[in-house]
KOLBA-114944 format. One record per residue (C-alpha): residue number from 1; residue in one letter; x, y, z. Coordinates in nm, 2 decimals, decimal comma, always signed. Example, Ala and Ser with C-alpha at 12.3 -4.5 7.8 and 13.67 -1.06 7.14 Angstrom:
BEGIN
SITE   num   residu        u        v        w
SITE     1        A    +1,23    -0,45    +0,78
SITE     2        S    +1,37    -0,11    +0,71
***
This chain:
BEGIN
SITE   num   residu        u        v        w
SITE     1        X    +3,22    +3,74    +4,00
SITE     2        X    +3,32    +3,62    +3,63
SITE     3        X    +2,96    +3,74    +3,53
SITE     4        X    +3,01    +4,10    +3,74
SITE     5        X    +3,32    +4,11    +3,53
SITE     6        X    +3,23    +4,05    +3,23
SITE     7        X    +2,88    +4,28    +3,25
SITE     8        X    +3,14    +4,56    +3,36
SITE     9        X    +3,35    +4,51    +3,09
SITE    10        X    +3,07    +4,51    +2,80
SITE    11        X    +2,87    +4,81    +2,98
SITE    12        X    +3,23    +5,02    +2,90
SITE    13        X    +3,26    +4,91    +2,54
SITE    14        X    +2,89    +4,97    +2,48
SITE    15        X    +2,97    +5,33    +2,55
SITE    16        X    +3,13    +5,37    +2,24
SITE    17        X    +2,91    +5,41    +1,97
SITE    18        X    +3,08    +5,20    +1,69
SITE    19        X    +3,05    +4,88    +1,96
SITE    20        X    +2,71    +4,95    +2,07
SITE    21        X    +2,67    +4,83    +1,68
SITE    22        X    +2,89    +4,53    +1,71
SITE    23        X    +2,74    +4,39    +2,05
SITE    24        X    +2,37    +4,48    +1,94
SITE    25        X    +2,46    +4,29    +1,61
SITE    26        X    +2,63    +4,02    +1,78
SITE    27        X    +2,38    +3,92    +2,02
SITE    28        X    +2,04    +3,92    +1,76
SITE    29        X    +2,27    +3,66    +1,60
SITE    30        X    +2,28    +3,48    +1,88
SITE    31        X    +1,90    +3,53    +1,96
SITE    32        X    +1,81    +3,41    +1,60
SITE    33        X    +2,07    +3,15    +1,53
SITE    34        X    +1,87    +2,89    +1,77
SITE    35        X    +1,55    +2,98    +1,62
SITE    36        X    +1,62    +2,94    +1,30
SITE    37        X    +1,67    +2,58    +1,33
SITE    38        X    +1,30    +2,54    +1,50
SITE    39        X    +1,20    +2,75    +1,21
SITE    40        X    +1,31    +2,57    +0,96
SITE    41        X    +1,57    +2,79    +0,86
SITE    42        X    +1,87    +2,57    +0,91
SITE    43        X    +1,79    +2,32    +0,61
SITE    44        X    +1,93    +1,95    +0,64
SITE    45        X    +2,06    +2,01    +0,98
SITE    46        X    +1,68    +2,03    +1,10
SITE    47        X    +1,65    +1,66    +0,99
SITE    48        X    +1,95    +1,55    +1,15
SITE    49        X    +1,83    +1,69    +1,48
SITE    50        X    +1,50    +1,53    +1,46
SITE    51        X    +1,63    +1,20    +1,40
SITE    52        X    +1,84    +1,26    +1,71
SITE    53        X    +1,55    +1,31    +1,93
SITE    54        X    +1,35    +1,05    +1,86
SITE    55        X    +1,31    +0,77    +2,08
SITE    56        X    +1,47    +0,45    +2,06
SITE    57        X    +1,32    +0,18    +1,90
SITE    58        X    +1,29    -0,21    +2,07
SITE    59        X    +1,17    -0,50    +1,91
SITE    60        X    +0,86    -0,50    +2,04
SITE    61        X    +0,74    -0,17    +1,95
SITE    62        X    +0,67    -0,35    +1,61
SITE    63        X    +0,37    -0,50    +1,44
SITE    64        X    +0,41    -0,68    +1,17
SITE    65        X    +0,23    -0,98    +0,95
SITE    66        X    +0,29    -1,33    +0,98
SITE    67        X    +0,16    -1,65    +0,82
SITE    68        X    +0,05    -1,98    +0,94
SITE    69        X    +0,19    -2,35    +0,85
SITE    70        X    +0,46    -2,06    +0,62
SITE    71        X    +0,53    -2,33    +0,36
SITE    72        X    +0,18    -2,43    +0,29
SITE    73        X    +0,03    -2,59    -0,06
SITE    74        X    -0,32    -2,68    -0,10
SITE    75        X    -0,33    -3,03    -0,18
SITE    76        X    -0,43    -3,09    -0,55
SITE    77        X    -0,81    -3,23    -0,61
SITE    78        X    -1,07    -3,19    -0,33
SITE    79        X    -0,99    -3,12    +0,00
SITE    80        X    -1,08    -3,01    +0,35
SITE    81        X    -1,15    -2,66    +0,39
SITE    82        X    -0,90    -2,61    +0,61
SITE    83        X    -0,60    -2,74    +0,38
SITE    84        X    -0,72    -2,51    +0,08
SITE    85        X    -0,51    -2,26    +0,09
SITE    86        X    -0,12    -2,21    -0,04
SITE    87        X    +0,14    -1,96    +0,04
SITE    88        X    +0,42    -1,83    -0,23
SITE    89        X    +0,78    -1,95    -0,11
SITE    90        X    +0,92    -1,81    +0,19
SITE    91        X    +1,13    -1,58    +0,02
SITE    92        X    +0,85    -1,37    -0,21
SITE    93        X    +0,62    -1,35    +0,12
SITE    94        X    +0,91    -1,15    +0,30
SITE    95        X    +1,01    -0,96    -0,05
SITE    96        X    +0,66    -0,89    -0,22
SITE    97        X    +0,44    -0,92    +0,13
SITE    98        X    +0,60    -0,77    +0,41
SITE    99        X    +0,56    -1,09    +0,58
SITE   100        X    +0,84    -1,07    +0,91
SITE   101        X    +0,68    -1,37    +1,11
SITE   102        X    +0,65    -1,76    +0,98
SITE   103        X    +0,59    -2,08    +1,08
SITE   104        X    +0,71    -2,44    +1,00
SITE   105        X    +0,57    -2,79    +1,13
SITE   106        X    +0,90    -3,02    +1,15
SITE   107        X    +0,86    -3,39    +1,07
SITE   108        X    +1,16    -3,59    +1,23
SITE   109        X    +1,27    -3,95    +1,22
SITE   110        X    +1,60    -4,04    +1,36
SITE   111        X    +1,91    -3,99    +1,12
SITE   112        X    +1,70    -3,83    +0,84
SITE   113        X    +1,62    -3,52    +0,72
SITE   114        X    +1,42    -3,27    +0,95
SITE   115        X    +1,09    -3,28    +0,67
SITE   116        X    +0,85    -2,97    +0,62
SITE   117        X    +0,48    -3,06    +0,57
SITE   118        X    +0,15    -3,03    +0,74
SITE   119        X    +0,06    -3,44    +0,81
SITE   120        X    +0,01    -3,72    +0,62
SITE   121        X    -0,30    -3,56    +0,46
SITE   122        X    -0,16    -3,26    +0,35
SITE   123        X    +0,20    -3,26    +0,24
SITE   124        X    +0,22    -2,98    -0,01
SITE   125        X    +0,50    -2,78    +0,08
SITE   126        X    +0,68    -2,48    -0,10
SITE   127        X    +1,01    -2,63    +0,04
SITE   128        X    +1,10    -2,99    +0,17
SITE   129        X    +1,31    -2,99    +0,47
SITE   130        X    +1,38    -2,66    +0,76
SITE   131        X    +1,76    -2,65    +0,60
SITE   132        X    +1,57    -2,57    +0,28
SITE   133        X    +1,34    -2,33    +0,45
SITE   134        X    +1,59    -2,14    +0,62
SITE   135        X    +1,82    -2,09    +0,32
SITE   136        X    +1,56    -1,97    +0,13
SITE   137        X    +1,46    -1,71    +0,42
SITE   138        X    +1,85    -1,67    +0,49
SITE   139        X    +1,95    -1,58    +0,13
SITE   140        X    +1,67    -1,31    +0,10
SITE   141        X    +1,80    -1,20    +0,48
SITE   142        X    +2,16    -1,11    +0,32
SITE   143        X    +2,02    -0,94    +0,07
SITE   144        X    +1,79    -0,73    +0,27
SITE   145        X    +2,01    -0,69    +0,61
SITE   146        X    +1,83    -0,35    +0,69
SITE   147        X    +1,50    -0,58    +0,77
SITE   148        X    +1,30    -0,58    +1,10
SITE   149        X    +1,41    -0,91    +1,29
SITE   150        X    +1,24    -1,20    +1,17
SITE   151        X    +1,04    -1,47    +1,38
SITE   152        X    +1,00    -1,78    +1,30
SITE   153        X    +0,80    -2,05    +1,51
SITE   154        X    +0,92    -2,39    +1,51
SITE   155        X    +0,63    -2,67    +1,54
SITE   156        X    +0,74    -3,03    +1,61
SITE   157        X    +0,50    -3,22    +1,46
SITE   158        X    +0,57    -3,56    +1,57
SITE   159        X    +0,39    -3,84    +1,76
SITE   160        X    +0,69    -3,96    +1,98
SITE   161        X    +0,59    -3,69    +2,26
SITE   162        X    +0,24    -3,87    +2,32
SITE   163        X    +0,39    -4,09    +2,61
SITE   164        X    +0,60    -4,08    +2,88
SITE   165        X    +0,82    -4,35    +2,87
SITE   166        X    +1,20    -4,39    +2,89
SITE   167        X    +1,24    -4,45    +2,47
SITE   168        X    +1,00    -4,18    +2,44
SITE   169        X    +1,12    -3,88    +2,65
SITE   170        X    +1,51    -3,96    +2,47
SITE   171        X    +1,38    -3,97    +2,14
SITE   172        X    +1,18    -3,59    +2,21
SITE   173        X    +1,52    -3,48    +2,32
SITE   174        X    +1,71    -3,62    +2,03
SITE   175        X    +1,47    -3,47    +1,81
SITE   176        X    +1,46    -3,11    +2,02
SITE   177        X    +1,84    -3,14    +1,97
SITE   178        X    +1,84    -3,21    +1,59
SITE   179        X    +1,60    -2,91    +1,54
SITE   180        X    +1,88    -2,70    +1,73
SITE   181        X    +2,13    -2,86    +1,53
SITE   182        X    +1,94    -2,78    +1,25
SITE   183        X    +1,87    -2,41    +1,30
SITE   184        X    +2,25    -2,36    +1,39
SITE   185        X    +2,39    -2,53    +1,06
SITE   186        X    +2,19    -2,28    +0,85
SITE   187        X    +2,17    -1,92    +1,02
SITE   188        X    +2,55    -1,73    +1,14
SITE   189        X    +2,48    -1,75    +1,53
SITE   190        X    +2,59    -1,33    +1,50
SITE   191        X    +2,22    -1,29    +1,32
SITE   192        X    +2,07    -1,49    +1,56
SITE   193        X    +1,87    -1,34    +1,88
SITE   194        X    +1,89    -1,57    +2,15
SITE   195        X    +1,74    -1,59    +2,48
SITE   196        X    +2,06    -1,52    +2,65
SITE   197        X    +2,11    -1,19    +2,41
SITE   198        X    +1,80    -1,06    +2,58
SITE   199        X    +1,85    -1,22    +2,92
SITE   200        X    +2,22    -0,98    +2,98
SITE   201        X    +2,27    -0,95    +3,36
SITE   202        X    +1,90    -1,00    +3,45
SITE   203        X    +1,77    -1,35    +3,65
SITE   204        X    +1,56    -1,40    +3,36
SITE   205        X    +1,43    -1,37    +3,04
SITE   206        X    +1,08    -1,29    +3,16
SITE   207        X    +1,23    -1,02    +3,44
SITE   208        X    +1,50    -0,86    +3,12
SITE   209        X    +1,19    -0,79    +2,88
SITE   210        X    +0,94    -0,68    +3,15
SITE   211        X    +1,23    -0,40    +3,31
SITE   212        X    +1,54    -0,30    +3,10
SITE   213        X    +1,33    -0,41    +2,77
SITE   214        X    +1,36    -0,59    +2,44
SITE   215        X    +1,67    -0,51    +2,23
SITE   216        X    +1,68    -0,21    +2,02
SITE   217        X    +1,60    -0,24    +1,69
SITE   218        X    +1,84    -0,07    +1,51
SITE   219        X    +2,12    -0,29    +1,70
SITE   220        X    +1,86    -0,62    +1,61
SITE   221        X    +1,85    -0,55    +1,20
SITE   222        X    +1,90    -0,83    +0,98
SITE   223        X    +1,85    -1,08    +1,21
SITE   224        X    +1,63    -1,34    +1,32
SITE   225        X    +1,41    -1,54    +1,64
SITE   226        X    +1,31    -1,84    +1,65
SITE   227        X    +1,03    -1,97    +1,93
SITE   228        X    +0,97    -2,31    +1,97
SITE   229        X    +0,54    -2,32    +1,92
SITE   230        X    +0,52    -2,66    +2,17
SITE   231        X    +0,39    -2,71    +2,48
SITE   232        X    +0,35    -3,00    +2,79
SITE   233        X    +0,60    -3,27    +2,80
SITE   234        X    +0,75    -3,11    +2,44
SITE   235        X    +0,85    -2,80    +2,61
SITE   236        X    +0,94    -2,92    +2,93
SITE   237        X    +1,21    -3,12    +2,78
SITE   238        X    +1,39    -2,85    +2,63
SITE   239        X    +1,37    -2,64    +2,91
SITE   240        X    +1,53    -2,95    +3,11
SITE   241        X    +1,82    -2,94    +2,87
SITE   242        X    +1,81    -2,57    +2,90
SITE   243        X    +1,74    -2,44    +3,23
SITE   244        X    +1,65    -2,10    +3,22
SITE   245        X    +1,67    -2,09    +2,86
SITE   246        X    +2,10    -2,08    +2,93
SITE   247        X    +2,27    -2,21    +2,57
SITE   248        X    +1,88    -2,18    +2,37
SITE   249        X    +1,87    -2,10    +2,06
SITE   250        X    +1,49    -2,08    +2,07
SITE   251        X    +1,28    -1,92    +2,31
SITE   252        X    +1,00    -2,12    +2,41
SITE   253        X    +0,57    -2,05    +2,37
SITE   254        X    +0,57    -1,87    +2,72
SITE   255        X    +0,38    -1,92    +3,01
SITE   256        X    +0,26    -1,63    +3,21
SITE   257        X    +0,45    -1,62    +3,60
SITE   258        X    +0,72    -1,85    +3,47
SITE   259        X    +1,09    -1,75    +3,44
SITE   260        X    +1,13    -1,84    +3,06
SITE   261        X    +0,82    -1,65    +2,99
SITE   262        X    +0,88    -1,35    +2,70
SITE   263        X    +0,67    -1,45    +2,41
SITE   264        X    +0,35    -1,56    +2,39
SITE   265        X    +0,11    -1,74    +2,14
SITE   266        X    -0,29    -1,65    +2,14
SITE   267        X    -0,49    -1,72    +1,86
SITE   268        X    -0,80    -1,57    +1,99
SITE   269        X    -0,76    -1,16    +2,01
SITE   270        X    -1,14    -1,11    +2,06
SITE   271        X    -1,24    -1,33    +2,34
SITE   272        X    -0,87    -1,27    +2,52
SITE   273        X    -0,85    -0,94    +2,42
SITE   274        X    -0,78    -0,77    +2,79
SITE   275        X    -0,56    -1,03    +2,82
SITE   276        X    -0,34    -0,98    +2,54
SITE   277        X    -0,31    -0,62    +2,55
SITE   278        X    -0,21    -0,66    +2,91
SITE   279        X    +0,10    -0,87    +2,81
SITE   280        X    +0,18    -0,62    +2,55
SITE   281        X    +0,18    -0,36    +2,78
SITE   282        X    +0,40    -0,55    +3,05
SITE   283        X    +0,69    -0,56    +2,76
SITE   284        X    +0,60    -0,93    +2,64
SITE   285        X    +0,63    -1,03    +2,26
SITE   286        X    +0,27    -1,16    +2,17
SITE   287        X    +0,13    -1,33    +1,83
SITE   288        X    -0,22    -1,36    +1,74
SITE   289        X    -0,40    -1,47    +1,42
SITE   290        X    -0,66    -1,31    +1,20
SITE   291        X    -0,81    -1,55    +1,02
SITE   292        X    -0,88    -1,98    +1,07
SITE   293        X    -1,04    -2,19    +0,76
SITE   294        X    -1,25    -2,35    +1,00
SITE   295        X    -1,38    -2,02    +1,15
SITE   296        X    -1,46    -1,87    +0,79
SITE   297        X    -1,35    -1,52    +0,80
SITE   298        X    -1,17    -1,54    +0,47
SITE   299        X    -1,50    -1,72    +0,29
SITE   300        X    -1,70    -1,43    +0,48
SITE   301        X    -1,49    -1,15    +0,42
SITE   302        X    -1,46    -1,11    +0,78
SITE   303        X    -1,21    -0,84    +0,97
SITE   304        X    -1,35    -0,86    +1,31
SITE   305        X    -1,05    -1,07    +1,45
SITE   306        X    -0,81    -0,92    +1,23
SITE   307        X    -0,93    -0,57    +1,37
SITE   308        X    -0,92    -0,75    +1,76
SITE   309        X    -0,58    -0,84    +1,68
SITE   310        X    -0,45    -0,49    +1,59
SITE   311        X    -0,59    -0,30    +1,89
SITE   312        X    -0,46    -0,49    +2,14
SITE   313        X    -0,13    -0,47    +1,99
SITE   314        X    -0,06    -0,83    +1,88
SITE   315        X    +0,30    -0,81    +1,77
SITE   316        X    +0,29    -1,04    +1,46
SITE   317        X    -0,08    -1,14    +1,31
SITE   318        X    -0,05    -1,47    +1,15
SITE   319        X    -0,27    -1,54    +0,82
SITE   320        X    -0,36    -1,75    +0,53
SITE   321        X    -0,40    -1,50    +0,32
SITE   322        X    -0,12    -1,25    +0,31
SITE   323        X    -0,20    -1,14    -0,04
SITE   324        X    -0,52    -1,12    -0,29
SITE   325        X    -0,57    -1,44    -0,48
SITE   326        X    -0,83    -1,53    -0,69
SITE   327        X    -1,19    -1,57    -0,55
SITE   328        X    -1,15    -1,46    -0,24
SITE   329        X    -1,21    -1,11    -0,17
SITE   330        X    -1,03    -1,13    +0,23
SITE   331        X    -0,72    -1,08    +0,24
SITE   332        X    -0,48    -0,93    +0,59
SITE   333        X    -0,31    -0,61    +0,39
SITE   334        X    -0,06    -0,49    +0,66
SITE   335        X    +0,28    -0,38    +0,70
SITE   336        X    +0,57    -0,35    +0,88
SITE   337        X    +0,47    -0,08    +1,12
SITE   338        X    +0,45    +0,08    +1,48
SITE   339        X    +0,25    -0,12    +1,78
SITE   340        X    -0,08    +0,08    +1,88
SITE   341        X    +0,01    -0,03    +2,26
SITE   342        X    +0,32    -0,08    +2,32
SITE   343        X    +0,53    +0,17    +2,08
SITE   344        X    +0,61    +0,52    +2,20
SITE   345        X    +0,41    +0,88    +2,09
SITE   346        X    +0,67    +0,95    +1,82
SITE   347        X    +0,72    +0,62    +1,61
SITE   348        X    +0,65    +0,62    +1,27
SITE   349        X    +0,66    +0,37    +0,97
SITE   350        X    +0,96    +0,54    +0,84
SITE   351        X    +1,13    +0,55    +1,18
SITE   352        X    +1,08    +0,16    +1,16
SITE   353        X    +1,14    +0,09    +0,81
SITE   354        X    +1,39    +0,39    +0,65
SITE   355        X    +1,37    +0,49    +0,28
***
């Protein structure tokens, strides 16, 4: 009836010939007003619109670069293949590199310092113990609190683990709650993603990140993961002293059908490539690697791994060579920038990393 009315009402002013103007100039503004904006027309309001419409962002719609045993320095004098490498400190990887994703092998003993080295064969090290790992990654975090969220994969590298005796199995715990310990002491628990930040109201970890998703980026900025890169008797322990990953601080090297189960580790994109791609797809967090001394694609200038990596959408792709050095012509040159699986149509570097 309102409509009836109001038709009515316009039909008898549009009688008039000085309203027929108004109304006929009233509604082409109306007609054009919308259509200016798709045209351009509107200036910086167009922008604003665009950003508005684009879809939400979760951590796992990234890919980024990563680098293996982070800390690394090639031991001076000859040496295995495989320990001939070294990385710049943590802090010029993330600034100069892009680097989002690292990796440190923890030494313990019992009331000392949590150490930072490869093994006894290869100690070089860019800094001595995690707390001096973190704050260097921590201090360039503050100052750069806009970033992508960090990962950074915690390797126990201790012999302790080996057996299965009483001693044993405390000493792995005491050590697992050290490393915690450690961890907490450095990094504000606000700028720390925990397994219970993605769990929320779901069963699981696995069940949150395979339904309602990852977090969303811009809400995860700034802030930082860590995964514990252990397996067996290593991992079971810490899952014993966090069941369900309740209290974590670290999410564990997952396990496919298991309830703890959100990010995996596969170092081999090529051979498990269906694989991979089909845990990207299902919402998990995967890393991969591009390169392995031992394997020769740096000495060979060889991408085919690298390449495997990318397409199946490995979320970080961990190297040894995260920049050009001298006399070796393989290096892994990529970015912070949007996963070819698992990111939506409309995601773009900029939308991930804003200017």
């Amino acid at each position: 009836m309102k409509f009836f009315v109001e038709g009515f009402i316009i039909a008898r002013w549009l009688r008039r010939p000085v309203m027929k103007c108004y109304v006929f100039a009233l509604v082409f503004a109306l007609l054009v007003a919308p259509l200016s904006g798709c045209l351009g027309l509107v200036g910086d309001d167009t922008d604003a619109l665009d950003e508005d419409i684009l879809t939400p962002l979760r951590i796992n719609h990234l890919q980024v670069k990563g680098t293996h045993n982070s800390y690394h320095l090639a031991p001076n004098g000859p040496t295995l293949r495989q320990y001939d490498y070294s990385h710049e400190p943590l802090e010029v990887q993330a600034e100069d590199f892009s680097v989002r994703q690292f990796e440190l092998d923890i030494w313990w003993s019992p009331g000392q310092n949590l150490q930072v080295y490869h093994n006894q064969y290869d100690r070089g090290t860019t800094c001595q113990t995690l707390e001096q790992c973190l704050t260097d990654l921590l201090v360039w975090s503050q100052s750069n609190p806009s970033h992508v969220p960090l990962m950074i994969w915690i390797e126990p590298k201790e012999w302790t683990w080996a057996t299965t005796d009483l001693t044993t199995v405390i000493e792995a715990q005491n050590m697992l709650e050290d490393i915690e310990q450690g961890l907490i002491d450095v990094w504000p628990r606000e700028l720390v993603i925990t397994p219970d930040d993605v769990r929320g109201s779901h069963a699981d970890v696995s069940t949150a990140v395979t339904t309602d998703g990852w977090p969303l980026l811009e809400e995860s900025r700034g802030k930082v993961m860590f995964i514990l890169l252990a397996g067996g008797d290593l991992r079971a322990d810490y899952h014993s002293q966090h069941p369900n990953l309740e209290g974590a601080v670290m999410f564990t090297k997952a396990v496919e059908n298991t309830p703890e189960a959100a990010i995996f580790s596969n170092t081999n994109p090529e051979g498990d490539g269906e694989r991979i791609q089909r845990l990207v797809e299902e919402g998990y967090i995967v890393r991969s690697r591009a390169d392995d001394a031992v394997d020769g694609e740096a000495d060979n200038n060889e991408t085919t791994r690298l390449e495997a990596a990318i397409a199946v959408g490995a979320h970080t792709i961990t190297t040894d060579y995260p920049a050009k050095v001298d006399g070796i012509d393989y290096w892994v040159d990529l970015g912070v920038g949007c996963n070819p699986i698992s990111a939506p149509p409309d995601c773009t570097p900029e939308h991930i990393t804003p200017h």
